[in-house]
C-alpha positions in Angstrom: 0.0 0.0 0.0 2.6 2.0 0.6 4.6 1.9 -2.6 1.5 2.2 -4.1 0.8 5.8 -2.4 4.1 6.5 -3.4 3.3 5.9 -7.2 0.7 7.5 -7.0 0.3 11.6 -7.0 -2.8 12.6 -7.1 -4.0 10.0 -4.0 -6.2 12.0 -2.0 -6.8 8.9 0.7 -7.0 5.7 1.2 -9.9 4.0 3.3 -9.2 0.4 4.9 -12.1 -1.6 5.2 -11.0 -4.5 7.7 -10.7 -7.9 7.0 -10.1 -11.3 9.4 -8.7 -8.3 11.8 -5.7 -7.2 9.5 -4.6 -3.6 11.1 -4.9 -0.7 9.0 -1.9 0.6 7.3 0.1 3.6 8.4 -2.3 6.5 6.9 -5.6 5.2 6.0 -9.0 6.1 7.2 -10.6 3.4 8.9 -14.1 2.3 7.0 -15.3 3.1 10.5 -14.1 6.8 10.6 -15.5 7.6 7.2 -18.9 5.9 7.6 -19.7 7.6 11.6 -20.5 11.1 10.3 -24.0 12.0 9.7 -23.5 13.6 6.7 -25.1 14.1 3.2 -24.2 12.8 0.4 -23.5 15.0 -3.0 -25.6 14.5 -6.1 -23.3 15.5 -9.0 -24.8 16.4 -12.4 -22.6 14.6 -14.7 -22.3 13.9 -18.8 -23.8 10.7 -19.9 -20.2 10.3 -21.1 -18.3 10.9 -17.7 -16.3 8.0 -16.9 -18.2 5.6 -13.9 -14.9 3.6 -13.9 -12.0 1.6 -15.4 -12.2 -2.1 -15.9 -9.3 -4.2 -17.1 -9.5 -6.9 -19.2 -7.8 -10.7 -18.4 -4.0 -9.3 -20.2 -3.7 -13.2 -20.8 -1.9 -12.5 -23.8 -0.7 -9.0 -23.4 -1.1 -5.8 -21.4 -4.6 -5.7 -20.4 -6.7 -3.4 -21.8 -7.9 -0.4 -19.1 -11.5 0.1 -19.9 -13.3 3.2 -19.6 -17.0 3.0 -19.4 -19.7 5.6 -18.7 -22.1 6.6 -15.9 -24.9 7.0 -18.7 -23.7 4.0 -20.7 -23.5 1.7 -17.6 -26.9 2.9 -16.0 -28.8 2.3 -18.8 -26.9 -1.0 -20.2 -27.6 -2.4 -16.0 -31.0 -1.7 -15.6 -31.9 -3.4 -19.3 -29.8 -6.6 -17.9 -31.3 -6.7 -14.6 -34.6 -5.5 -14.9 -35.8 -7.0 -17.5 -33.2 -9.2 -19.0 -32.9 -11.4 -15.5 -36.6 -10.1 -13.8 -35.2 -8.5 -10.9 -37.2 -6.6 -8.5 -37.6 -5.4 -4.8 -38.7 -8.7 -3.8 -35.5 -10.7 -5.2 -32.0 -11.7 -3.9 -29.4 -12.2 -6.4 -26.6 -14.1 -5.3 -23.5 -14.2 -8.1 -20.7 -16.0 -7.2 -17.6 -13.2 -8.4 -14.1 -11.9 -6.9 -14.1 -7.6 -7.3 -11.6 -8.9 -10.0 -14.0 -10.1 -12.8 -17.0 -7.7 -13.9 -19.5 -9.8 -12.9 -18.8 -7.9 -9.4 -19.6 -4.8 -10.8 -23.0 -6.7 -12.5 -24.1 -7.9 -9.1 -23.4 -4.5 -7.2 -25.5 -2.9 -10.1 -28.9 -5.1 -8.9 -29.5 -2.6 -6.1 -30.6 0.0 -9.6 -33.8 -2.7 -9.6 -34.1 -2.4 -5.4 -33.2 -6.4 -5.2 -31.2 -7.5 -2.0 -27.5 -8.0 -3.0 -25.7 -11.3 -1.7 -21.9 -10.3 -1.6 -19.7 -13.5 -1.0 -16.0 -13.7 -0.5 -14.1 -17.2 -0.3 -13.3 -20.0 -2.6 -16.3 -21.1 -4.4 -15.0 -25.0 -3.3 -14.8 -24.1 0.5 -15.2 -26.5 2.9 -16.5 -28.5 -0.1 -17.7 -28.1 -4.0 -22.2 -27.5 -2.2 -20.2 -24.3 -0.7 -22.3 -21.8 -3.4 -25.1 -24.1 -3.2 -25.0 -23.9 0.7 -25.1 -20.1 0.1 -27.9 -19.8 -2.1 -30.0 -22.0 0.4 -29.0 -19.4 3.7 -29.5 -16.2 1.3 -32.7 -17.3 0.1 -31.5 -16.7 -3.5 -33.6 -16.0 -5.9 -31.5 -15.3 -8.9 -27.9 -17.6 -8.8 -25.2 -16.6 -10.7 -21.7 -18.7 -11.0 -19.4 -20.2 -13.7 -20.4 -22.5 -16.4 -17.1 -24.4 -14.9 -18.4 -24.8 -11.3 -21.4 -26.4 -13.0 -19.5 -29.1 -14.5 -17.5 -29.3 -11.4 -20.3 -30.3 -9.4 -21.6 -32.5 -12.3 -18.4 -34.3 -12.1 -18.3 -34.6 -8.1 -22.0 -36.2 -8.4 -23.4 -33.9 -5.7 -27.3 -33.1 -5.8 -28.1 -29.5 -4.6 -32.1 -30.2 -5.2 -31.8 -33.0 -2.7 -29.4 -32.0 0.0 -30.8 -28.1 0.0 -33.8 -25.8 0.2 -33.5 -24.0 -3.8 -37.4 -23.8 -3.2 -37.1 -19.5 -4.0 -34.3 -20.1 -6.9 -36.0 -19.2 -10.0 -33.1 -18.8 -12.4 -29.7 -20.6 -12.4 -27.4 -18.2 -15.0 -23.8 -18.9 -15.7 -21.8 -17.3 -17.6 -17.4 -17.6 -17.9 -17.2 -20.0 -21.0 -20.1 -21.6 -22.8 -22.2 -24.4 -20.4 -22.3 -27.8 -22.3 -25.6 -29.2 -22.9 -24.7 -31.6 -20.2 -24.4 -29.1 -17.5 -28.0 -28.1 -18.7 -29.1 -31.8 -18.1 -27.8 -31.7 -14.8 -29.2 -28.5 -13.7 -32.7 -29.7 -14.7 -32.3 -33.1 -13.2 -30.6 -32.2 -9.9 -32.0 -28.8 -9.0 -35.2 -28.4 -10.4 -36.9 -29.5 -13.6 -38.6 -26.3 -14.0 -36.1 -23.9 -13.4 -34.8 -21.1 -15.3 -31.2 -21.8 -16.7 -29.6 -18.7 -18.0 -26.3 -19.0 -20.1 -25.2 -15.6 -21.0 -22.2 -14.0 -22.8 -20.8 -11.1 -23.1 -17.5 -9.1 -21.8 -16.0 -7.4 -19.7 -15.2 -4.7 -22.4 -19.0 -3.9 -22.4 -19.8 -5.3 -18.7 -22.6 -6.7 -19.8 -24.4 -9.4 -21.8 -24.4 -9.8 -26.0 -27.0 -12.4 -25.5 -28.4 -14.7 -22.6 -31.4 -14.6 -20.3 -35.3 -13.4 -21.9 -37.5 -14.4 -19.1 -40.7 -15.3 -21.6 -39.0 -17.3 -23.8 -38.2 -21.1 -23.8 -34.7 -22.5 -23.0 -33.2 -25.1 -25.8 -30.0 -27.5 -24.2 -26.9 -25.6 -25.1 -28.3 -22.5 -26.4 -28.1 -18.7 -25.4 -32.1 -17.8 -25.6 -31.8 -14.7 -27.6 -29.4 -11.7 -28.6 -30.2 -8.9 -25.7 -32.6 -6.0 -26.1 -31.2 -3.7 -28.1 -28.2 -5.5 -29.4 -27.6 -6.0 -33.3 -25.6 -8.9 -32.8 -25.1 -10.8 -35.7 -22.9 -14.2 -37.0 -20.7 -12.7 -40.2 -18.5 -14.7 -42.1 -14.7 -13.5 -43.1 -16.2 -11.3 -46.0 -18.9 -9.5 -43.4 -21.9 -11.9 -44.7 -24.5 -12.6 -42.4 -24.9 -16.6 -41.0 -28.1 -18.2 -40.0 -27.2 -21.8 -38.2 -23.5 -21.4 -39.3 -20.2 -20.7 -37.5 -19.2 -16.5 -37.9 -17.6 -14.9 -35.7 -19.5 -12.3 -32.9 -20.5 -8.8 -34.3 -22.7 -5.9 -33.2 -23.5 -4.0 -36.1 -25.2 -0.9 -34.0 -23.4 0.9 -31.1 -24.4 -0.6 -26.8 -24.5 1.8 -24.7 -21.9 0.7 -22.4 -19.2 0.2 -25.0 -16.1 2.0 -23.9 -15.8 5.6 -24.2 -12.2 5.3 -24.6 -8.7 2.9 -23.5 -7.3 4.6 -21.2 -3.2 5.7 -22.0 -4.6 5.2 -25.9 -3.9 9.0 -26.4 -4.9 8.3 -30.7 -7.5 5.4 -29.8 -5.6 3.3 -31.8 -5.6 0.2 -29.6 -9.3 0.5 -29.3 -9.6 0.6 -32.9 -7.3 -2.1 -33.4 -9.2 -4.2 -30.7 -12.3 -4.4 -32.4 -12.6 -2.5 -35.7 -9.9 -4.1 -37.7 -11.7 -6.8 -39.2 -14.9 -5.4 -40.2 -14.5 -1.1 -40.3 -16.9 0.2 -38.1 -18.2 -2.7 -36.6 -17.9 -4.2 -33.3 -16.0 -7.8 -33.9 -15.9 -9.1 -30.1 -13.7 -12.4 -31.1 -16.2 -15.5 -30.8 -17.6 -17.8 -32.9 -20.9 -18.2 -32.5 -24.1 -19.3 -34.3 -27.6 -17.4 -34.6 -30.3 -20.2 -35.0 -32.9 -20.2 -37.3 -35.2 -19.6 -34.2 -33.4 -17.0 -33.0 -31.1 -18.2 -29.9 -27.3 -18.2 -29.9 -25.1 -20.9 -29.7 -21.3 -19.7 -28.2 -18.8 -21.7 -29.5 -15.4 -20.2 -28.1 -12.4 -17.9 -28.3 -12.4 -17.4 -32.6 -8.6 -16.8 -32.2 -8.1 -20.5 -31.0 -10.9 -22.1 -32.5 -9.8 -25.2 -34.4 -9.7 -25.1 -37.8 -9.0 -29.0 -39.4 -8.9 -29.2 -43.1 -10.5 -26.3 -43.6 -13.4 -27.2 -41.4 -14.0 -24.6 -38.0 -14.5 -26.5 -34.8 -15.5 -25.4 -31.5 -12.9 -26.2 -28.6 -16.0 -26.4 -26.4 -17.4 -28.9 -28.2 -14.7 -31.5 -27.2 -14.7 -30.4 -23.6 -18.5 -31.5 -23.3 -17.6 -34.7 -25.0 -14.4 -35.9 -23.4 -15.2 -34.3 -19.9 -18.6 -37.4 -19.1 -15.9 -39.8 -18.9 -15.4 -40.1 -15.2 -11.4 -40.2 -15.4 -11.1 -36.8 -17.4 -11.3 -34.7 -14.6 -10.5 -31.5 -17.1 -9.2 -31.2 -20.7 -7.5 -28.6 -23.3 -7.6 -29.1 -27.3 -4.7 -27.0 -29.3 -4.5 -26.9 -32.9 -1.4 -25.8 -34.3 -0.7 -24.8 -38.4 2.9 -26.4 -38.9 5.6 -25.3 -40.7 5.4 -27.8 -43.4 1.7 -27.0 -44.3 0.5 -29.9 -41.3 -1.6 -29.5 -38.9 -1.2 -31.0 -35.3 -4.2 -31.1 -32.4 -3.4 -32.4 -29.3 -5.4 -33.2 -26.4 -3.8 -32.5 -22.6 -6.1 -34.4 -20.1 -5.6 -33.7 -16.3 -6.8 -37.0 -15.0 -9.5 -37.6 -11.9 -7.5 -39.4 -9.0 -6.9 -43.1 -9.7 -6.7 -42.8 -13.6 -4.2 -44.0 -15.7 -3.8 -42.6 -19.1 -2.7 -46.1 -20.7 -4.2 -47.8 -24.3 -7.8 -48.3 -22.9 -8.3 -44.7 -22.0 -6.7 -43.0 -24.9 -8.8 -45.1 -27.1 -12.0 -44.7 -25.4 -11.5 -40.8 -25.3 -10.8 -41.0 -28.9 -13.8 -43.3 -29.5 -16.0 -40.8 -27.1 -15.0 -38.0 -29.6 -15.3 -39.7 -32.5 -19.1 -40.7 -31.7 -20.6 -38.1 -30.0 -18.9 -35.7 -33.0 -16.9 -36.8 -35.9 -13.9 -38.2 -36.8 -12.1 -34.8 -38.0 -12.5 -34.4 -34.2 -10.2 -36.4 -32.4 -7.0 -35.2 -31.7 -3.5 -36.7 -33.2 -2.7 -37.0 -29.3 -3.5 -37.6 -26.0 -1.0 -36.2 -23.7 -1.6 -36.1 -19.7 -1.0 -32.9 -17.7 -0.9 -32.2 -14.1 -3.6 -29.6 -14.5 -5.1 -27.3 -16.7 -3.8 -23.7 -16.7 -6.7 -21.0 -16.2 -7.4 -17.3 -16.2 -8.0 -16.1 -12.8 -11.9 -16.0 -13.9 -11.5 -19.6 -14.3 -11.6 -19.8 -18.4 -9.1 -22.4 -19.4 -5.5 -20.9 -21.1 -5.5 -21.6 -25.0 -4.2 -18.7 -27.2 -1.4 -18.9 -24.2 -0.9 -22.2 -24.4 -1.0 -22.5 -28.2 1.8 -19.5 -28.5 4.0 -21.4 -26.7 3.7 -24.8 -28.8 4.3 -22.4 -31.4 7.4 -21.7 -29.9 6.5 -18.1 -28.5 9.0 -17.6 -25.4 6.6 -18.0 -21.9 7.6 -13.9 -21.3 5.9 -13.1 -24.4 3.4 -15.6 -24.8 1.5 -14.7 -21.6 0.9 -12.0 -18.9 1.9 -13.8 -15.5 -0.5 -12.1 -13.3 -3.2 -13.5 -15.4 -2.9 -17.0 -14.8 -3.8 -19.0 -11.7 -0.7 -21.3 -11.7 1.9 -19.9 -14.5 4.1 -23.3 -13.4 1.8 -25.4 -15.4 2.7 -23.3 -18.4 6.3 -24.5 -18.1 5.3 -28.2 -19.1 3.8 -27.0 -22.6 7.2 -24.8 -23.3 9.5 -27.8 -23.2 7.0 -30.0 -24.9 7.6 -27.1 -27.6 11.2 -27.1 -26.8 11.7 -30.7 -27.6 9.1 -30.9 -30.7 11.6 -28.6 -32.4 14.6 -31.1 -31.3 
C-alpha cells in the first residue's frame, strides 16, 4: 500500500475496510471513521459520457486493456440486464458468485438499480467443499444464482445433488456465464436442481460489462443454447467477408453501437488500440472475437475464443465442443484441445487431459476418449494426441489458457506468450514450453 501511495500523486486517501482483523496501514481512514458522520451525500450532475470507472481486461496475452465505461452508458446497459433481461425486483435476492476482479462484481453490485437485495460472498467457491455456493444460495434465500459455467460441471463431475441435500425452493433462475455451459451441464441442472427452473447462459465481456445475448425471461430455453441476442443489441454471425450466417459458425459482431461500450482505452492518447481491438476486421463494426451461431429460431449458440478455435482441413470446430464430450468420462477430470498450423503446411491437435484421481492414461483410455469423440462428434475431431497434464492452466476468472498455451507450442517464449499475473498457476505453463522445446529437437 505504501509503494502504491508512493506511485501515485494525485492519491487523495485511502480508506481500509478490515478484514479477518488485519490492522490498517500507516495512513488510511478506517471504513469506521469515514462511515460515523452524519453527513449528506453529494448528487453530481454529470455527462452521460463521464467516466463511472476503469475495468481491465484478463491481459492473458498482453497488457490488459484499461476500460473506460460511462455513468450514462453503464446505468442504462444495468437496468436493461437486470430488470428485464434477469426479472429482478424489490422482492429478489441475487446471489452471483464473483471476486471484485471479474465484472460480474460490478454486474451484481449494479442489482441494487432494480431495489433487489445484493448477496456479496468472498471465499473460494469450493470451501469446505464443492455444495459451498449451493450452501449459500439456500441461507441467502436466492432468488437469482449466478456462477461459472465451470463450477457447474465441477459439481456435475463430483456427483453432488443441490435439489436434494438443500432448500433451492425460491431459486428461479440458475445463469452462468465464464465460458459456454455444455448441454450436459443443462441436463444436470434440470435433473438435480429443479426441472422447472430457469437456466440462463449468457455471454458477453468485460469490455462492455454486460451481456451480448443470454437470459429473456418469456422465452423457452433449448440445451446448449443462449435464448436470444439482448434488447437492443444488433448482434449478428458474419462470415470473413462480413456476410450474415443463419445456423453457421461467424464470428460475434454488433452491427449498431451498446451503450456501455467503452468511451475510450485509457493511455490510448490516438485510440488506436481501441480501434485495433475491435474494428480491424470489419471497419466500423464491433468484432468481439467468438464464434458463435444465430439459430434459425433466434437463440445463440457460443462456441469459443475465434482466435483458437480449431480449424482441421478447412473445417471450424468449437474447442468447447470436445470439452463437453471428453469431460462425461469419469477419469477426465478437465481437458484442453490445441491446434497448431505447422511449418510444413501440417496440422497437429493435441489433447492435454488432467486426470481424476486413480486414472491411468494407458491404451484403454486413450482409445475410449478417442472413441468418445469420435461418436458423439466426428472423426475430423479427435486429436492426433493424448498427452496427460498435471492440470489445466486458467485465467483467474476460471476460463481455461489456450491462445497462451498455443503460443507457446508455437514456440513463442513464456515472457511473451503470456501475462503472468493472469494466470492461476503460470508453473503449469512451463510443461507446454519444453513440450515445444523438444518438438523442435
Amino acid at each position: 500500500v505504501a509503494e502504491l501511495r508512493r506511485e501515485l500523486p494525485t492519491l487523495r486517501a485511502v480508506v481500509h475496510i478490515p478484514l479477518l482483523g488485519t490492522d490498517a496501514p500507516e495512513g488510511a481512514l478506517a471504513w469506521a471513521a469515514l462511515t460515523s458522520a452524519d453527513t449528506e451525500p453529494v448528487f453530481e450532475q454529470v455527462p452521460f459520457d463521464h467516466p463511472l470507472w476503469v475495468l481491465y481486461s484478463s491481459g492473458t496475452t498482453g497488457l490488459p486493456k484499461a476500460i473506460v465505461q460511462s455513468q450514462g452508458g453503464i446505468l442504462l446497459e444495468h437496468f436493461k440486464q437486470l430488470g428485464l433481461h434477469c426479472d429482478l425486483g424489490p422482492e429478489d435476492r441475487f446471489f452471483w458468485y464473483t471476486s471484485t476482479g471479474w465484472m460480474m462484481w460490478n454486474f451484481l453490485v449494479s442489482g441494487l438499480l432494480t431495489g433487489t437485495t445484493v448477496v456479496l460472498y468472498d471465499g473460494s467457491p469450493g470451501y469446505p467443499d464443492v455444495s459451498a455456493q449451493w450452501r449459500v444460495a439456500e441461507q441467502t434465500g436466492a432468488t437469482l444464482y449466478g456462477t461459472s459455467a465451470a463450477y457447474v460441471m465441477a459439481c456435475r463431475k463430483a456427483d453432488i445433488h443441490p435439489g436434494r441435500d438443500f432448500d433451492l425452493s425460491r431459486i428461479q433462475c440458475v445463469a452462468t456465464t465464464g465460458s459456454p455451459l455444455p448441454p450436459d451441464g443443462f441436463r444436470w441442472l434440470h435433473d438435480e436442481v429443479a426441472a422447472d427452473l430457469w437456466i440462463a447462459s449468457v455471454s458477453g465481456g468485460t469490455d462492455v460489462c454486460s451481456c451480448f445475448a443470454g437470459a429473456v425471461p418469456t422465452l423457452p430455453v433449448h440445451i446448449g443454447e443462449l435464448q436470444a441476442p439482448c434488447l437492443g443489441t444488433d448482434l449478428q454471425s458474419w462470415d470473413p467477408s462480413g456476410k450474415p450466417l443463419t445456423d453457421e459458425v461467424g464470428e460475434l459482431v454488433v452491427t449498431n453501437p451498446l451503450p456501455s461500450m467503452p468511451i475510450r482505452f485509457w493511455n490510448d492518447p490516438d485510440g488506436s488500440r481501441y480501434h485495433d481491438s475491435y474494428f480491424d476486421m470489419y471497419p466500423g463494426v464491433w468484432r468481439h472475437g467468438d464464434w458463435i451461431t444465430i439459430t434459425g429460431r433466434g437463440s445463440v449458440v457460443i462456441h469459443g475464443r475465434s482466435d483458437s478455435t480449431l480449424n482441421r482441413q478447412g473445417v471450424r470446430m468449437g474447442s468447447a465442443d470436445i470439452y463437453e464430450a471428453v469431460e462425461r468420462l469419469p477419469e477426465i477430470r478437465e481437458s484442453l484441445v490445441i491446434g497448431l498450423e505447422e511449418p510444413d503446411g501440417g496440422y497437429w491437435m493435441p489433447l492435454f487431459v488432467h486426470l481424476a484421481d486413480g486414472a491411468t492414461l494407458d491404451d484403454g483410455l486413450r482409445a475410449a476418449i478417442k472413441a468418445t469423440i469420435r461418436e458423439n462428434l466426428s472423426p475430423r475431431h479427435v486429436p492426433d494426441e493424448v498427452i496427460e497434464v498435471p492440470a489445466i492452466p486458467h485465467t483467474l476468472t476460471g476460463k481455461r489458457i489456450e491462445v497462451p498455451v498455443k503460443r507457446l507450442l508455437q514456440g513463442t517464449e513464456l515472457a511473451k506468450a503470456v501475462n503472468p499475473g493472469s494466470v492461476d498457476n503460470l508453473d503449469l505453463l512451463h510443461f507446454y514450453a519444453e513440450l515445444a522445446a523438444s518438438r523442435r529437437r
